[in-house]
Backbone bond lengths (Angstrom), bond angles and torsions (degrees), N, CA, C in turn:
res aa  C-N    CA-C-N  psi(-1)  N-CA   C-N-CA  omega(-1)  CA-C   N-CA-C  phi
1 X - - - 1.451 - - 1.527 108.79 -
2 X 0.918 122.63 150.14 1.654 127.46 -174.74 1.205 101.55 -127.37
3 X 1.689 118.62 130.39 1.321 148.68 -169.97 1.272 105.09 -154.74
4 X 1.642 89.18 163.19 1.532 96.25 -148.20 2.105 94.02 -119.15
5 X 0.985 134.14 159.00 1.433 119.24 175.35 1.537 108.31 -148.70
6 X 1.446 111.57 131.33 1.421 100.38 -174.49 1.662 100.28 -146.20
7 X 1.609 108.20 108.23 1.018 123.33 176.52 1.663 126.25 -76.29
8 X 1.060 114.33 112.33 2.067 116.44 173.57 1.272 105.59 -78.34
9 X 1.250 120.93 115.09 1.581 124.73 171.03 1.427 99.11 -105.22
10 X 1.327 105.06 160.65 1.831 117.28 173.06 1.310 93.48 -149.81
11 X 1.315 102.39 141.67 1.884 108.88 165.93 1.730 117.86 -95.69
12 X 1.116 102.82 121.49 1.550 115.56 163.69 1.527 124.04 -98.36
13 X 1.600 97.49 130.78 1.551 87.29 -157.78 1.045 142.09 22.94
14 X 1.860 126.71 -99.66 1.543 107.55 159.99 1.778 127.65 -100.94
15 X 1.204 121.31 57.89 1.820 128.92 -144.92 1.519 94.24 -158.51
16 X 0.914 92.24 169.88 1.747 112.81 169.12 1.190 115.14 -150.08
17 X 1.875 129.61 128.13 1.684 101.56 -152.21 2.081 66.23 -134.25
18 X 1.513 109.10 166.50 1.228 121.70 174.61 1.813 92.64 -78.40
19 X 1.254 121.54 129.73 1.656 130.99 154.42 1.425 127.06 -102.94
20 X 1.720 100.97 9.35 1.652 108.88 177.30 1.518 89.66 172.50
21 X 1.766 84.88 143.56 1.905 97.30 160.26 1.504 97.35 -144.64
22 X 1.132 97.12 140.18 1.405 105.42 156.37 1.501 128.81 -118.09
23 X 1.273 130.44 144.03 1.375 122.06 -172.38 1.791 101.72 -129.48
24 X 1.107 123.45 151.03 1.774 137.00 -174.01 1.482 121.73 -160.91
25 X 1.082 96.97 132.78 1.625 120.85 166.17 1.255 118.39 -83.99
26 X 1.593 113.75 137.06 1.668 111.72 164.95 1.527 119.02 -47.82
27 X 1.041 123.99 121.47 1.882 112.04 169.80 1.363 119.87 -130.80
28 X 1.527 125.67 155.78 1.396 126.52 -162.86 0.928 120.07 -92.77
29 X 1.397 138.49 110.01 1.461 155.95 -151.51 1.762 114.32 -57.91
30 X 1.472 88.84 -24.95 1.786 100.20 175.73 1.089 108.82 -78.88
31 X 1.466 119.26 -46.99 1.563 118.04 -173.67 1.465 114.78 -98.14
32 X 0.905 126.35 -7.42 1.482 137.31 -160.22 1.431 120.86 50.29
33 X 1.551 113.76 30.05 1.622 104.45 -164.02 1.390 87.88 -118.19
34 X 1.638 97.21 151.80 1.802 105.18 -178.64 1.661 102.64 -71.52
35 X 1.203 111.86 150.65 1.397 135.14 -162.09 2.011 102.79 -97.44
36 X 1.274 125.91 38.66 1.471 139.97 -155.29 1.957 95.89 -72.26
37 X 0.992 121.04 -11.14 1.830 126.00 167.87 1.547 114.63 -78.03
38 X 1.468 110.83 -36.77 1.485 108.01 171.52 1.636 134.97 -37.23
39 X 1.175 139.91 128.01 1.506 138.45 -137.43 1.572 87.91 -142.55
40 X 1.387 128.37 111.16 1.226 143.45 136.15 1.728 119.20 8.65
């Protein structure tokens, strides 16, 4: 299955902590449903 991952980092003082992730599937614009069968 192919997904997509996109991590928001921010630095605090001396660290960097994740403040958001998002993760997504391809999906078909006709149906609006994520496309989770798709194969690399």
């Amino acid at each position: 299955m192919w997904v997509r991952a996109t991590p928001i980092w921010k630095r605090t003082d001396r660290s960097w902590k994740i403040v958001h992730d998002h993760e997504s599937v391809p999906w078909d614009p006709v149906t609006g449903q994520g496309l989770t069968t798709l194969e690399p």
